[in-house]
C-alpha positions as CSV (number, residue, x, y, z in Angstrom):
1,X,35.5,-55.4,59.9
2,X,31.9,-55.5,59.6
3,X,29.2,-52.6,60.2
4,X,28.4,-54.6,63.5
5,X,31.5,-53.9,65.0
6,X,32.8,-50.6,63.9
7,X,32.7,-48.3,66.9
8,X,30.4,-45.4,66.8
9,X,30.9,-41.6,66.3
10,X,30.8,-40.9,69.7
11,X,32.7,-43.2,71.6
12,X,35.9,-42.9,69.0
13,X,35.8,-39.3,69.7
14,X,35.8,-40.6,73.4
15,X,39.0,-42.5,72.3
16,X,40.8,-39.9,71.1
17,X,40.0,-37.5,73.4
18,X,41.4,-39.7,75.9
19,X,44.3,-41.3,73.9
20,X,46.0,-38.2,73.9
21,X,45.9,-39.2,69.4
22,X,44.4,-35.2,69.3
23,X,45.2,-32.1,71.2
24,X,41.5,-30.4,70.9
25,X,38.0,-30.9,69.5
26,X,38.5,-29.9,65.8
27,X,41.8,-32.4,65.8
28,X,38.9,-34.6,67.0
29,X,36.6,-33.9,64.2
30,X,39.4,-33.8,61.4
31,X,40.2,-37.4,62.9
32,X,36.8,-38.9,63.0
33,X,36.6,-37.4,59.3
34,X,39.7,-39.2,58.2
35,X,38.7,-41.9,59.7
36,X,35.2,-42.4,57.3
37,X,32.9,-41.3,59.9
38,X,29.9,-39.7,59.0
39,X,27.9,-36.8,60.3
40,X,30.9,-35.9,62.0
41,X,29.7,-32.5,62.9
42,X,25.8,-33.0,63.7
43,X,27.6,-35.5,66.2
44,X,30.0,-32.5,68.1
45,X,28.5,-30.0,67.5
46,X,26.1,-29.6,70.7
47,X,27.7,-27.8,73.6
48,X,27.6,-30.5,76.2
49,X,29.2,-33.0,74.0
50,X,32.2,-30.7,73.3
51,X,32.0,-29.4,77.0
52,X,32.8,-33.4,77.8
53,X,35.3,-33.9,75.2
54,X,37.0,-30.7,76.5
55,X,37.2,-32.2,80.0
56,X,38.4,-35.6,78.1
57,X,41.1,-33.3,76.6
58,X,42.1,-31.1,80.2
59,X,41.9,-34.8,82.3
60,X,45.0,-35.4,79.8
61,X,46.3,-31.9,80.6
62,X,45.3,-30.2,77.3
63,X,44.4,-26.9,77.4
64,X,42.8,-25.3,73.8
65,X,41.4,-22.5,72.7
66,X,37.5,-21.9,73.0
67,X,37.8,-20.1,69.1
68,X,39.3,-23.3,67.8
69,X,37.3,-25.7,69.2
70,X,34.0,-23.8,69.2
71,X,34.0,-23.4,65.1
72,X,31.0,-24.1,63.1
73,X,31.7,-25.6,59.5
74,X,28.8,-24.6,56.9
């Protein structure tokens, strides 16, 4: 597949929020990292962005914890 049509940070993280592929936001981030994505964490790591994937994650009925989710990697 060529750059042109890979799908972006974001909207993967979109996907498997909503695929029901990951239970919580760092499932997300370990995914997106497997996947080759880059700058994984600059790209979750603001609040609202994992405020929306949370919701992505509860619309599913997925409940996680705010320590897990909410952890900063150096």
């Amino acid at each position: 597949m060529s750059k042109d049509n890979e799908i972006g940070t974001i909207e993967r993280a979109f996907q498997l929020a909503r695929s029901g592929a990951c239970h919580s936001v760092a499932d997300i981030r370990t995914q997106l990292t497997a996947e080759g994505h880059d700058g994984v964490h600059g790209h979750l790591n603001g609040s609202t962005i994992q405020r929306q994937l949370k919701d992505a994650l509860a619309a599913r009925g997925l409940t996680s914890s705010a320590d897990e989710d909410d952890e900063i990697d150096a």
